[in-house]
mmCIF file as gemmi writes it, N, C-alpha and C atoms, coordinates in Angstrom:
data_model
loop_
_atom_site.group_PDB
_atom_site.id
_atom_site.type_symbol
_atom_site.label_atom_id
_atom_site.label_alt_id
_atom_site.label_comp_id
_atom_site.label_asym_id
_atom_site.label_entity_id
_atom_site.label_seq_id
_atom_site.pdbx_PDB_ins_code
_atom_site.Cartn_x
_atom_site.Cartn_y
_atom_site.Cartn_z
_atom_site.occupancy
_atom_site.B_iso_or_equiv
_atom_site.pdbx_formal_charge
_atom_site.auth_seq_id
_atom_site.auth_asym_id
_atom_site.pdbx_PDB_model_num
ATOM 1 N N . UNK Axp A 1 ? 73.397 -97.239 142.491 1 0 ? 1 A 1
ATOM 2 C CA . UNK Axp A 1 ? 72.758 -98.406 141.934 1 0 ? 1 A 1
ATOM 3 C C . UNK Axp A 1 ? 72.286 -99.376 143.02 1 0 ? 1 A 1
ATOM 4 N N . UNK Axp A 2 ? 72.536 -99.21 144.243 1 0 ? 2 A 1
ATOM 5 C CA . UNK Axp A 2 ? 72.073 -99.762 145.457 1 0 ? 2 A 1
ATOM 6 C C . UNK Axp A 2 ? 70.184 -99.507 145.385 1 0 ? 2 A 1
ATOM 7 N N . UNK Axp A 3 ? 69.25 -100.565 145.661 1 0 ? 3 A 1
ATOM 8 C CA . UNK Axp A 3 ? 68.271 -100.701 145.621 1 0 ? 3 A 1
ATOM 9 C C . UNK Axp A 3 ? 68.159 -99.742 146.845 1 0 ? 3 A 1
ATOM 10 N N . UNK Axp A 4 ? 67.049 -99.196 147.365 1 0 ? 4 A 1
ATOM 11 C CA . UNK Axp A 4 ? 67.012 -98.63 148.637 1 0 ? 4 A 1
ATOM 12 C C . UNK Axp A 4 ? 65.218 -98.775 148.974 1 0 ? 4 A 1
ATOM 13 N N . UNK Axp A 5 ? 64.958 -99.089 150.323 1 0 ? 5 A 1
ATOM 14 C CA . UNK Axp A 5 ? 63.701 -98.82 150.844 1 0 ? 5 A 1
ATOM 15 C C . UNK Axp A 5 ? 63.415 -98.264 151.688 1 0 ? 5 A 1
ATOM 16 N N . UNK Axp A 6 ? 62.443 -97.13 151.48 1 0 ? 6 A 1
ATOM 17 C CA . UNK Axp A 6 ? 62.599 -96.006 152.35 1 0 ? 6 A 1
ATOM 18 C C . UNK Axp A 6 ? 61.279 -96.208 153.527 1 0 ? 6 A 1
ATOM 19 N N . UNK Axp A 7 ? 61.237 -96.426 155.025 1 0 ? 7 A 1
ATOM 20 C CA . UNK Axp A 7 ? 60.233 -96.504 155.381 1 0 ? 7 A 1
ATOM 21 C C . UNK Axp A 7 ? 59.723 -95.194 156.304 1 0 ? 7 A 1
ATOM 22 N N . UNK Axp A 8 ? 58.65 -95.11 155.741 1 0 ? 8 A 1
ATOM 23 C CA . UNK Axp A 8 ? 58.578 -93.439 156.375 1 0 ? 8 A 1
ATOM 24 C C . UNK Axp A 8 ? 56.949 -93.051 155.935 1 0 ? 8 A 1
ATOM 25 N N . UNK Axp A 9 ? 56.845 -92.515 156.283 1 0 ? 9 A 1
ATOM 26 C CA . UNK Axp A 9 ? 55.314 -91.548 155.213 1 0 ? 9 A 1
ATOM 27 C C . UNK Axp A 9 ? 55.949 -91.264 153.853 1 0 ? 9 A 1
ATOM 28 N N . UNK Axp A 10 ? 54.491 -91.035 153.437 1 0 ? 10 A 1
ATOM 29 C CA . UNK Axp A 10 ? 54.711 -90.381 152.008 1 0 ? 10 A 1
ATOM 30 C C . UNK Axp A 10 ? 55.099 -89.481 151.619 1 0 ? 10 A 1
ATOM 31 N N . UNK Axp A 11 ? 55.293 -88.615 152.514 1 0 ? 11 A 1
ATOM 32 C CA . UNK Axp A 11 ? 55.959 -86.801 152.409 1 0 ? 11 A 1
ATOM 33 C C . UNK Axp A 11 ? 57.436 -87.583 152.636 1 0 ? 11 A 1
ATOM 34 N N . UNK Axp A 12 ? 57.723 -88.281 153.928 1 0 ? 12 A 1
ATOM 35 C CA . UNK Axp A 12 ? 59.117 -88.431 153.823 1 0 ? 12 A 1
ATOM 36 C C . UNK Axp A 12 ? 59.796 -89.359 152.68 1 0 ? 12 A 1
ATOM 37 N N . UNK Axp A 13 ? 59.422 -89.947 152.086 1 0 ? 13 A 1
ATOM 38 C CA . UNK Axp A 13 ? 59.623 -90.224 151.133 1 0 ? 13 A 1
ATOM 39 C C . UNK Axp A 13 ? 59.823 -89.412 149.578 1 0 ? 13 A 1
ATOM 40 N N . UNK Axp A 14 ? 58.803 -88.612 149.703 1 0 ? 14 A 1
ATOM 41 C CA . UNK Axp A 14 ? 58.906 -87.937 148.995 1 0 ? 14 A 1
ATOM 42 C C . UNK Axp A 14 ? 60.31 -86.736 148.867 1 0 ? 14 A 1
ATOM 43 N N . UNK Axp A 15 ? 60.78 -86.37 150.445 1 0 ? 15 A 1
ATOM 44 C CA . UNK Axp A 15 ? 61.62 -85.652 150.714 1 0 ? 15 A 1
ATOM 45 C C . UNK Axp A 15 ? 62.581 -86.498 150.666 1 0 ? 15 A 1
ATOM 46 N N . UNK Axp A 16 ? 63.348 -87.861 151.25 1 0 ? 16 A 1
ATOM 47 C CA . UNK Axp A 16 ? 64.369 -88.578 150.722 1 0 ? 16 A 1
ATOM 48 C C . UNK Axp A 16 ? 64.488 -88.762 149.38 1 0 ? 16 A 1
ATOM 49 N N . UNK Axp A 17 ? 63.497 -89.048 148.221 1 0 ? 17 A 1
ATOM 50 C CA . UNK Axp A 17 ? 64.05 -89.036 146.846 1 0 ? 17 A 1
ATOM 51 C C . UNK Axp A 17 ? 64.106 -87.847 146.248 1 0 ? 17 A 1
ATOM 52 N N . UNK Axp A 18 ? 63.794 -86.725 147.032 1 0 ? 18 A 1
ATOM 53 C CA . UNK Axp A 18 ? 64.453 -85.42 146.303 1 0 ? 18 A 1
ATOM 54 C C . UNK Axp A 18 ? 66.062 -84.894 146.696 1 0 ? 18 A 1
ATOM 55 N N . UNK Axp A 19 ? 66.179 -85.893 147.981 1 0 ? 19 A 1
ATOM 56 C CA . UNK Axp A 19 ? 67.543 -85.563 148.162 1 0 ? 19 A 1
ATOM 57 C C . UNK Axp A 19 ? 68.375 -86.384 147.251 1 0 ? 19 A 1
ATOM 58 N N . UNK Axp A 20 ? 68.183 -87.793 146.984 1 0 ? 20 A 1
ATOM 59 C CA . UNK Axp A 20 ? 68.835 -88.232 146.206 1 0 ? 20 A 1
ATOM 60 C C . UNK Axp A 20 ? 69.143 -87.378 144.623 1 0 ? 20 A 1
ATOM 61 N N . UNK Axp A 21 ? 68.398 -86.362 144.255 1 0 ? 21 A 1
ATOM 62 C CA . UNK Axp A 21 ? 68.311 -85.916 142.982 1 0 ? 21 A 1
ATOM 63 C C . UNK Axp A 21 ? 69.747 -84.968 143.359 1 0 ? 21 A 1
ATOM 64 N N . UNK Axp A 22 ? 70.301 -84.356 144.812 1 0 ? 22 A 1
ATOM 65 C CA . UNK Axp A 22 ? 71.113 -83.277 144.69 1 0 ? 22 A 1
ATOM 66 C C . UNK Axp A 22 ? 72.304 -83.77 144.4 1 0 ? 22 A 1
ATOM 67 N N . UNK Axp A 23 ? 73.078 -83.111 143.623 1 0 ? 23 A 1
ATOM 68 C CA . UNK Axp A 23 ? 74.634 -83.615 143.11 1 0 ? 23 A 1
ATOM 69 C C . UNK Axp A 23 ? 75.485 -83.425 144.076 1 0 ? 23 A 1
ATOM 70 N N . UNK Axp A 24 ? 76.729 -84.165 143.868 1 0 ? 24 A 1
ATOM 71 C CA . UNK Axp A 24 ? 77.465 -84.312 144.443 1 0 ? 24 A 1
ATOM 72 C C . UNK Axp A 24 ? 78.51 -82.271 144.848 1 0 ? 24 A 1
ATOM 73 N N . UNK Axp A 25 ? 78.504 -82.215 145.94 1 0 ? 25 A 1
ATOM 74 C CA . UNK Axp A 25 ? 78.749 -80.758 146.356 1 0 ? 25 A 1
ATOM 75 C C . UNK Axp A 25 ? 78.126 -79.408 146.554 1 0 ? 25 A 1
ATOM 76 N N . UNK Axp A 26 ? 76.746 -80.206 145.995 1 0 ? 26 A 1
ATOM 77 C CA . UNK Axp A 26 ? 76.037 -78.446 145.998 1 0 ? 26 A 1
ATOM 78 C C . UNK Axp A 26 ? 74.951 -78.864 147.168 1 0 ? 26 A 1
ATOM 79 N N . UNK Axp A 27 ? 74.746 -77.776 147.497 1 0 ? 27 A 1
ATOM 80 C CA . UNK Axp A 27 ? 74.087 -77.496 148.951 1 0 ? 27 A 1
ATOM 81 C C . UNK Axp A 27 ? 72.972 -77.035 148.644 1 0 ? 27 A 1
ATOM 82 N N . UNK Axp A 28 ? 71.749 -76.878 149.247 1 0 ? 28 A 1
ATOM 83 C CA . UNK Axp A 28 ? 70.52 -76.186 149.123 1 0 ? 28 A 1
ATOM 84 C C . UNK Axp A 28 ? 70.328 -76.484 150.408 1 0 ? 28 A 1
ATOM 85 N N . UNK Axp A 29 ? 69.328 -75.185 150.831 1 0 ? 29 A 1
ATOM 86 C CA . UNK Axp A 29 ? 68.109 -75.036 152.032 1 0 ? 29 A 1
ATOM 87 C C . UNK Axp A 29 ? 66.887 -75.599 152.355 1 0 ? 29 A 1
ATOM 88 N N . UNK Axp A 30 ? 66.895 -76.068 153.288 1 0 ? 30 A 1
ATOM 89 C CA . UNK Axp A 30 ? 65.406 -76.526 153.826 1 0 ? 30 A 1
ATOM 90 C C . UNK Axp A 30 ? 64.327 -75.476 152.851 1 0 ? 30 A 1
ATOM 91 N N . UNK Axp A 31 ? 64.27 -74.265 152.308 1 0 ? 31 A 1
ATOM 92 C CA . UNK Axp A 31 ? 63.328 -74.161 151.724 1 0 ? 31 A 1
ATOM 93 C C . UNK Axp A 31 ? 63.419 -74.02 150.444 1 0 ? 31 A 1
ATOM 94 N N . UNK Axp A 32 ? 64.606 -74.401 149.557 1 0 ? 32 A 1
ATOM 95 C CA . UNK Axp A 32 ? 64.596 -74.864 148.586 1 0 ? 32 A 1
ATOM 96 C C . UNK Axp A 32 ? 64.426 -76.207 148.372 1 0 ? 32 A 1
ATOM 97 N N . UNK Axp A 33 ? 64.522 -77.293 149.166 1 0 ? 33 A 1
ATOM 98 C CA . UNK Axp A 33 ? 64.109 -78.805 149.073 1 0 ? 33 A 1
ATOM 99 C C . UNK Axp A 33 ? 62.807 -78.45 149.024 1 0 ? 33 A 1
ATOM 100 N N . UNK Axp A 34 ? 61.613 -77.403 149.65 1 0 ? 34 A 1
ATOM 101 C CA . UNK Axp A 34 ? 60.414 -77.643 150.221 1 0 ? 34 A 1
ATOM 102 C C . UNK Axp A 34 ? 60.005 -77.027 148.99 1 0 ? 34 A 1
ATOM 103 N N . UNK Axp A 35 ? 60.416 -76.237 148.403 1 0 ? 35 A 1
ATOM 104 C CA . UNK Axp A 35 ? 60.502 -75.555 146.737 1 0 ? 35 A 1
ATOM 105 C C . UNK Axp A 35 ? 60.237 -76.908 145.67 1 0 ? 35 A 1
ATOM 106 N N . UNK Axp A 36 ? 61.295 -77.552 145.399 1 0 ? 36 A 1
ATOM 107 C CA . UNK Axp A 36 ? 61.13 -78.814 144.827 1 0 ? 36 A 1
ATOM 108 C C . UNK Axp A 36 ? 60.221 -79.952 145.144 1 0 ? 36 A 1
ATOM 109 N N . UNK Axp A 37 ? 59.84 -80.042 145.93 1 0 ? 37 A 1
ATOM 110 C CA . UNK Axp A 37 ? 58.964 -81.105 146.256 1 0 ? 37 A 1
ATOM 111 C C . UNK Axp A 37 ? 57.428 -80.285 146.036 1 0 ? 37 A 1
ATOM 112 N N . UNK Axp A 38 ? 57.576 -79.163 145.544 1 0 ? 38 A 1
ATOM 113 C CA . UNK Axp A 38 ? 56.3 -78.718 145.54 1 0 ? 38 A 1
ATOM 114 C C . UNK Axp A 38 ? 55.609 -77.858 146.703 1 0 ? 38 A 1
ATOM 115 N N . UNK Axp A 39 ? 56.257 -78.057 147.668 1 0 ? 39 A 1
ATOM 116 C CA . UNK Axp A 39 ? 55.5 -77.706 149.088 1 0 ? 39 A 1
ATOM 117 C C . UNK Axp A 39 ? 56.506 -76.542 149.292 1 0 ? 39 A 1
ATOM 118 N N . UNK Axp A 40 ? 56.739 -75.251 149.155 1 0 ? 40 A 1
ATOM 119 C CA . UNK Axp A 40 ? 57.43 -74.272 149.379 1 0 ? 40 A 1
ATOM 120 C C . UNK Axp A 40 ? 56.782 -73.563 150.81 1 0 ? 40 A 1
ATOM 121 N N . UNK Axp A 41 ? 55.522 -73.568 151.476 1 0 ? 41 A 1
ATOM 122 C CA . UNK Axp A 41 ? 55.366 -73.355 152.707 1 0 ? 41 A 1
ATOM 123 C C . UNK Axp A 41 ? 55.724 -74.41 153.973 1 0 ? 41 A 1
ATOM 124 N N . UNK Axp A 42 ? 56.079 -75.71 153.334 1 0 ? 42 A 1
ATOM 125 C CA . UNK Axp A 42 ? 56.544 -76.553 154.521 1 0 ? 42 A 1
ATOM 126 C C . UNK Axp A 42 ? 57.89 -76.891 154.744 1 0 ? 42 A 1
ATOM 127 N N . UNK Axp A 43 ? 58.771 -76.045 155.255 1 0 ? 43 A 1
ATOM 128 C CA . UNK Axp A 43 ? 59.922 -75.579 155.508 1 0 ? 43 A 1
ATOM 129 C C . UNK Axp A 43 ? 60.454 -76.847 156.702 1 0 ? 43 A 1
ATOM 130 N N . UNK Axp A 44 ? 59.344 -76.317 157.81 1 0 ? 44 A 1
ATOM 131 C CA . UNK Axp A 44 ? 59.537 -77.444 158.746 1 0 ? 44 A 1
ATOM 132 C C . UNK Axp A 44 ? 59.365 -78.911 158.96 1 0 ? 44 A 1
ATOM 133 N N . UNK Axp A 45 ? 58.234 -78.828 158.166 1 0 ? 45 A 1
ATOM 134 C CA . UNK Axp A 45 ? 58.213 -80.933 157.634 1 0 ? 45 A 1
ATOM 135 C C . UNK Axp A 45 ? 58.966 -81.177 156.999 1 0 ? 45 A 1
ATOM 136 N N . UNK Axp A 46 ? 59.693 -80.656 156.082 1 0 ? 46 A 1
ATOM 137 C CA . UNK Axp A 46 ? 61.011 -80.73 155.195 1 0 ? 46 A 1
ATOM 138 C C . UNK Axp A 46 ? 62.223 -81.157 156.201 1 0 ? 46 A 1
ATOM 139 N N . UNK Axp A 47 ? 62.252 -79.879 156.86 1 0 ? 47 A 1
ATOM 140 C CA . UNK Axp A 47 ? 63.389 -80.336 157.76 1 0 ? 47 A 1
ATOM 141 C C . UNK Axp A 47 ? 62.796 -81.664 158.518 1 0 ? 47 A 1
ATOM 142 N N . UNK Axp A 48 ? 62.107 -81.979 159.349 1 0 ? 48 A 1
ATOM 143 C CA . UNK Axp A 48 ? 61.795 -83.152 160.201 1 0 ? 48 A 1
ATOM 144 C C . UNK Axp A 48 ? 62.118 -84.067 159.22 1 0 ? 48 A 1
ATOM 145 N N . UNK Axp A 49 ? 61.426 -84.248 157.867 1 0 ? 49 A 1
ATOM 146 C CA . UNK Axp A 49 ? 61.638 -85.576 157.572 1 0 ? 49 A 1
ATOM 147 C C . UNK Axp A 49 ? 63.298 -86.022 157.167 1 0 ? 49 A 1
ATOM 148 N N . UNK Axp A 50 ? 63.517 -84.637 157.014 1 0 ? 50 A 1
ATOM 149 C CA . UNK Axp A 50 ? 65.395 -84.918 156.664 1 0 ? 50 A 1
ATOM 150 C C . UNK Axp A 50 ? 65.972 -85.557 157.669 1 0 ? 50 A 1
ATOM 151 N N . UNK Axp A 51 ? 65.848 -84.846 159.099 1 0 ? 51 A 1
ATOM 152 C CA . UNK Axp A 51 ? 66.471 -85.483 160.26 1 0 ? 51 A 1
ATOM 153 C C . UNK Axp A 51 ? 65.865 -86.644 160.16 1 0 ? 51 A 1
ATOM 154 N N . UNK Axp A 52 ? 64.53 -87.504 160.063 1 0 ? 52 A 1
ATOM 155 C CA . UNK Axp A 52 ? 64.445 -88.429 159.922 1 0 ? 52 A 1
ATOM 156 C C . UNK Axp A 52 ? 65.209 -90.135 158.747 1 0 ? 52 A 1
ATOM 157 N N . UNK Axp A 53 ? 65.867 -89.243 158.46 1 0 ? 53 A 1
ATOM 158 C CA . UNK Axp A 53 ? 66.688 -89.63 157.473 1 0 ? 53 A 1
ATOM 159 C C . UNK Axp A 53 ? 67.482 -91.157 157.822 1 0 ? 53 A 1
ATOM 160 N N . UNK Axp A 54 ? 66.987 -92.282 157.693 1 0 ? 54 A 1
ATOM 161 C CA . UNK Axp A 54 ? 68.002 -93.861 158.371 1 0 ? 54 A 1
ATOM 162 C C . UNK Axp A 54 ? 69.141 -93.897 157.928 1 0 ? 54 A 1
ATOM 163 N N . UNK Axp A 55 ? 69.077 -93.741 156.46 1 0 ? 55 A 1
ATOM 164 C CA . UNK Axp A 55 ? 69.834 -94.043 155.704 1 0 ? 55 A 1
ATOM 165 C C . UNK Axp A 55 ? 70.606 -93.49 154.931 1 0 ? 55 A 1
ATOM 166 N N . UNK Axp A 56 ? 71.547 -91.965 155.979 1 0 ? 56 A 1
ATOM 167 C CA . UNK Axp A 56 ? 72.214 -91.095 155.608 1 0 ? 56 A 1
ATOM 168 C C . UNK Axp A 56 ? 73.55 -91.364 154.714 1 0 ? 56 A 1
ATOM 169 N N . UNK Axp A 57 ? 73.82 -92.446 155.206 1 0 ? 57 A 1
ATOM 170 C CA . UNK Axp A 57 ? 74.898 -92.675 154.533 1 0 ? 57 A 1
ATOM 171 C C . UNK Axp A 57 ? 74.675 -92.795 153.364 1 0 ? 57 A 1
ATOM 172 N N . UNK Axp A 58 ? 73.504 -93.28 152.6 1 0 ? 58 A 1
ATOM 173 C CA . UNK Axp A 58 ? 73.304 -93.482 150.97 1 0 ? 58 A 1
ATOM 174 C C . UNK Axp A 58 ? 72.674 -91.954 150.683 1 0 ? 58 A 1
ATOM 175 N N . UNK Axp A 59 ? 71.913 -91.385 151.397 1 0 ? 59 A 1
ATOM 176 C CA . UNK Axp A 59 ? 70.799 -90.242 151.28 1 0 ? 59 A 1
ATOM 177 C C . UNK Axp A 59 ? 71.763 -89.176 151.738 1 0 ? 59 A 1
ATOM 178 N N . UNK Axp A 60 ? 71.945 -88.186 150.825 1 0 ? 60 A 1
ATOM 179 C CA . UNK Axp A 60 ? 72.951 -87.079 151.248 1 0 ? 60 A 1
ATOM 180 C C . UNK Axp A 60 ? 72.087 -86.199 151.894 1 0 ? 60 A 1
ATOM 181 N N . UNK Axp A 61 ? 71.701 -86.246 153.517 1 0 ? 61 A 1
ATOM 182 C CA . UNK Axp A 61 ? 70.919 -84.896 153.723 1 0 ? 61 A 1
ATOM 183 C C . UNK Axp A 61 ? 71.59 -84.267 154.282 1 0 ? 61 A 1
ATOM 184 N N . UNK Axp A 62 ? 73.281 -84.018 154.432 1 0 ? 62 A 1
ATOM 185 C CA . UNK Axp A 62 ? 73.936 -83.28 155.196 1 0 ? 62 A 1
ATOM 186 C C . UNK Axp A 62 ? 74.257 -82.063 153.928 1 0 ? 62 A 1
ATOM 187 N N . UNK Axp A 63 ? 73.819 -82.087 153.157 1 0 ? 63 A 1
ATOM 188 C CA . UNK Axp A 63 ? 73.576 -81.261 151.672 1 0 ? 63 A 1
ATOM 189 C C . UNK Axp A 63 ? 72.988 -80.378 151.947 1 0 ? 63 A 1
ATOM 190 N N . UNK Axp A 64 ? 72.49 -80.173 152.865 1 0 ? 64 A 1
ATOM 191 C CA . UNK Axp A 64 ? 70.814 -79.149 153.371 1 0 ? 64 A 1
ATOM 192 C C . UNK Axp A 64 ? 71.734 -78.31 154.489 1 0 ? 64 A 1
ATOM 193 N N . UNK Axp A 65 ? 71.21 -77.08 154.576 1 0 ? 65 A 1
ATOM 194 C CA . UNK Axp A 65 ? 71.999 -76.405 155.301 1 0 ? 65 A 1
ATOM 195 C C . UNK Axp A 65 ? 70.918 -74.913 154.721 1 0 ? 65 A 1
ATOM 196 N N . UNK Axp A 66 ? 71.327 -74.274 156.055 1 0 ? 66 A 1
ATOM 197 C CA . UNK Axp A 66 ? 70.313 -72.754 156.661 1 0 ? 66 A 1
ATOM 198 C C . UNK Axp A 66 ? 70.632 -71.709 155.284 1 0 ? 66 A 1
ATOM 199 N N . UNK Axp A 67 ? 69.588 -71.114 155.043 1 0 ? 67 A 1
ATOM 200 C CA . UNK Axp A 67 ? 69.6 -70.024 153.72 1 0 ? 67 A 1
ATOM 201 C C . UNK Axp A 67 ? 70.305 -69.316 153.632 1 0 ? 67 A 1
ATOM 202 N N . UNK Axp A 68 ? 70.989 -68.966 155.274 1 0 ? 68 A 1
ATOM 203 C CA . UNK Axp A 68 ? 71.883 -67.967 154.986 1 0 ? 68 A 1
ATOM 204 C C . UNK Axp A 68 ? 73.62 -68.884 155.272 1 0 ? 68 A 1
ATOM 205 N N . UNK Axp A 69 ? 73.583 -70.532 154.927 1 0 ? 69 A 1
ATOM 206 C CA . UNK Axp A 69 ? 74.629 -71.138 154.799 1 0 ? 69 A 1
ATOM 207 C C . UNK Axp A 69 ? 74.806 -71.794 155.847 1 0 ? 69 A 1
ATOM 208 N N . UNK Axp A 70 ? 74.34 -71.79 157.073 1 0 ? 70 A 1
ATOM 209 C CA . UNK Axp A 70 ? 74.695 -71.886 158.015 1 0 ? 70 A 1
ATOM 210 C C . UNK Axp A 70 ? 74.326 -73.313 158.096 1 0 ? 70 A 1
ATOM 211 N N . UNK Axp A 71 ? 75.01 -74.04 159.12 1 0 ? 71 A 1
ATOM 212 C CA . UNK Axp A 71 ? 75.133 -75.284 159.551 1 0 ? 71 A 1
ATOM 213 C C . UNK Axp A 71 ? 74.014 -75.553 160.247 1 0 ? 71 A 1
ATOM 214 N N . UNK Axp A 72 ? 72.85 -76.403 160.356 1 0 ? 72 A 1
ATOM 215 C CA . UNK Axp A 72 ? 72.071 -77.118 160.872 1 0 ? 72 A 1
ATOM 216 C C . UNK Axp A 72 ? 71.692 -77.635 161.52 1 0 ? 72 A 1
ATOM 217 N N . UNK Axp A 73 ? 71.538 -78.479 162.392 1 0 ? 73 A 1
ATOM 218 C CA . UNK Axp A 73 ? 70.952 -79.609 162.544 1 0 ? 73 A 1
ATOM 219 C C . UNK Axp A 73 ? 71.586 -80.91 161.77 1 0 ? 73 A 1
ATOM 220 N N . UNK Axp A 74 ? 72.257 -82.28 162.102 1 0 ? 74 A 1
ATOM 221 C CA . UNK Axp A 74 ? 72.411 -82.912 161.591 1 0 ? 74 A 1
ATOM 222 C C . UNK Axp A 74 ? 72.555 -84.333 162.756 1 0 ? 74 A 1
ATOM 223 N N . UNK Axp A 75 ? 71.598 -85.414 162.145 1 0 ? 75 A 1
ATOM 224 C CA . UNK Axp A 75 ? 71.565 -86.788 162.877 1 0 ? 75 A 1
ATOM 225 C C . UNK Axp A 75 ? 72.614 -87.478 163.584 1 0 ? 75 A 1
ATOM 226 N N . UNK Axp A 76 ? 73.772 -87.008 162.46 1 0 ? 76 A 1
ATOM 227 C CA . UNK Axp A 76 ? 75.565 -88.064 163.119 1 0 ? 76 A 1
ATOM 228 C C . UNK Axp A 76 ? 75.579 -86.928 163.751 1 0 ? 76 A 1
ATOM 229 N N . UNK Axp A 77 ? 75.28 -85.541 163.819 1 0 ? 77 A 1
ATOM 230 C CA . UNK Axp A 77 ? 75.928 -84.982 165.077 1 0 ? 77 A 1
ATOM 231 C C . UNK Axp A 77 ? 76.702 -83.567 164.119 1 0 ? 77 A 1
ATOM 232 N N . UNK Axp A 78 ? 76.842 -82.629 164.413 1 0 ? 78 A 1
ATOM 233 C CA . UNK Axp A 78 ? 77.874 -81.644 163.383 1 0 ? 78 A 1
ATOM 234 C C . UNK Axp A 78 ? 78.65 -81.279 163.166 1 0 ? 78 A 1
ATOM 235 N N . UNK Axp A 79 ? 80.051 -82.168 163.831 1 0 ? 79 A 1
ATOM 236 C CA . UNK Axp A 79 ? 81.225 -82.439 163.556 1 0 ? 79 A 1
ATOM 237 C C . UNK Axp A 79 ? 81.6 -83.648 162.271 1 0 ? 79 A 1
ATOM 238 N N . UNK Axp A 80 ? 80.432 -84.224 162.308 1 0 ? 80 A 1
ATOM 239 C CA . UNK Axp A 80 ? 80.207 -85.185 161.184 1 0 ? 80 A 1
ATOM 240 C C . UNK Axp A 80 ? 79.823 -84.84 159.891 1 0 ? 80 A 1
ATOM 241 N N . UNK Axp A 81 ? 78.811 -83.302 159.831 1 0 ? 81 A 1
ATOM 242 C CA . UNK Axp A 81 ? 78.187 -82.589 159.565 1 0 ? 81 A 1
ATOM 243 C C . UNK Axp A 81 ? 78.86 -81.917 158.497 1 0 ? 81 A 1
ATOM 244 N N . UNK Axp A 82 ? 80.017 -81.287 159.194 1 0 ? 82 A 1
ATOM 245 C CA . UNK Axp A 82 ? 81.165 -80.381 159.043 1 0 ? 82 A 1
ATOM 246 C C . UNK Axp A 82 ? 82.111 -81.169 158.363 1 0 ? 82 A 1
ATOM 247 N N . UNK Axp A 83 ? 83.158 -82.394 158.602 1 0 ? 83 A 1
ATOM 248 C CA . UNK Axp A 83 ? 83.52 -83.183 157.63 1 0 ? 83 A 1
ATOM 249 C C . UNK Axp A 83 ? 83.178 -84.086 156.175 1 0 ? 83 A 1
ATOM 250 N N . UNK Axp A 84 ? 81.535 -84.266 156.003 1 0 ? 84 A 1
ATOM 251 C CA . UNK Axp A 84 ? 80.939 -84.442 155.28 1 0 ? 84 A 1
ATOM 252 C C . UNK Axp A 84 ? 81.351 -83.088 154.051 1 0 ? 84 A 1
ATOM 253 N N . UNK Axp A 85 ? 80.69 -82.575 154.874 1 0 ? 85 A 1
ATOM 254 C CA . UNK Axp A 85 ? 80.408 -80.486 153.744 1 0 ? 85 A 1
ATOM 255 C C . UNK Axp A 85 ? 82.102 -80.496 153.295 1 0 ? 85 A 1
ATOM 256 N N . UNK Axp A 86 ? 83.191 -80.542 154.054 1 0 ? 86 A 1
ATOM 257 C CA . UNK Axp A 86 ? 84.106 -80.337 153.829 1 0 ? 86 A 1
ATOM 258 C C . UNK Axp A 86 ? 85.125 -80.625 152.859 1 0 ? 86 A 1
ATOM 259 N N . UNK Axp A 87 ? 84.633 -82.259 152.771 1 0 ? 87 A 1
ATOM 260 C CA . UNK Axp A 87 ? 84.895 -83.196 152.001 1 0 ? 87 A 1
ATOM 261 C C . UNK Axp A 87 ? 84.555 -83.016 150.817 1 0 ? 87 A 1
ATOM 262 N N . UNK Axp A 88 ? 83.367 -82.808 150.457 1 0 ? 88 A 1
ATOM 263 C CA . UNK Axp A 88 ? 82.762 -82.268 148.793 1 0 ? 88 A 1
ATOM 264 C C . UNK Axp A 88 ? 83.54 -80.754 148.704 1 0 ? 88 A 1
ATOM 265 N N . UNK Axp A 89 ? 83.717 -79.922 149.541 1 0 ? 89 A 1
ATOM 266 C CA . UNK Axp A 89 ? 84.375 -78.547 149.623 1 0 ? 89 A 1
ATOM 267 C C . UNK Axp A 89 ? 83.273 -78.005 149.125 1 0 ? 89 A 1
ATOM 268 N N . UNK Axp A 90 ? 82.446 -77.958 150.114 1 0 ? 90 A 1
ATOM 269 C CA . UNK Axp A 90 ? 80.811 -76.846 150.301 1 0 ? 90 A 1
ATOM 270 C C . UNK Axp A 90 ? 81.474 -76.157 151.418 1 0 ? 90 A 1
ATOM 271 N N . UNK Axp A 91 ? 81.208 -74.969 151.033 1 0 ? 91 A 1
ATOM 272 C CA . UNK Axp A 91 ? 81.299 -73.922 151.806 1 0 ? 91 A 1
ATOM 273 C C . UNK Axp A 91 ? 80.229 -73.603 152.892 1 0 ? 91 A 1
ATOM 274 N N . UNK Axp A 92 ? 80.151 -73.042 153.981 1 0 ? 92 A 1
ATOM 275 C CA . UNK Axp A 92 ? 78.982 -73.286 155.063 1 0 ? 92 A 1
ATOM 276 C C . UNK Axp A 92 ? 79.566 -72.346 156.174 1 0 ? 92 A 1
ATOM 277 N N . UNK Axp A 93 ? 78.16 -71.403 157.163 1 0 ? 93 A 1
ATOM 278 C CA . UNK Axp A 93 ? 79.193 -70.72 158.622 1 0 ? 93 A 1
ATOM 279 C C . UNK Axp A 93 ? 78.55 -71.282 159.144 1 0 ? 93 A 1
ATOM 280 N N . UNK Axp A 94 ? 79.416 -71.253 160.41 1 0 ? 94 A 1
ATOM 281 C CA . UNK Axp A 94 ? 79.338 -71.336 161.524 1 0 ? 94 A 1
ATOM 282 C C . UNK Axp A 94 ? 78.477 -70.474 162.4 1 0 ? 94 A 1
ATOM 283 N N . UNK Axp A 95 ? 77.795 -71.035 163.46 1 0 ? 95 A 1
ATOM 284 C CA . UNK Axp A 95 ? 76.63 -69.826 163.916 1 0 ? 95 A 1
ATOM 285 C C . UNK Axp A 95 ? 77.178 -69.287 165.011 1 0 ? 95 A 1
């Protein structure tokens, strides 16, 4: 219920309020976010605008994680990454 303003482009925007739509524990892939937003060939602007992400702490993009589970890329770093996922008890490997 926190108001939020997202400053970014319009794609990233578009990609922060689709993260807000993911529930609490379930995980999806950079090309299932890029699935939902409509854009299923932009895998990689998907990811960029995620890492671009300010306002992780309200915006769950540590939710996003590699197709075949695997751990990512993540802004706090992926020990942060890894306690986040852990915490909801999402399952995820290690590369």
């Amino acid at each position: 219920d926190i108001p939020l303003l997202f400053v970014g482009t319009e794609f990233q925007k578009r990609v922060w309020n689709e993260l807000l739509t993911i529930p609490y524990a379930t995980p999806l892939s950079y090309g299932e976010l890029a699935r939902r937003i409509g854009m299923p060939s932009a895998v990689r602007a998907v990811a960029n605008a995620n890492g671009a992400n300010a306002i992780s702490i309200f915006v769950p993009c540590h939710r996003i994680i590699g197709t075949d589970r695997s751990l990512t890329g993540y802004g706090g770093g992926l020990p942060a990454k890894r306690h986040l996922l852990d915490v909801e008890g999402i399952a995820y490997r290690e590369q």
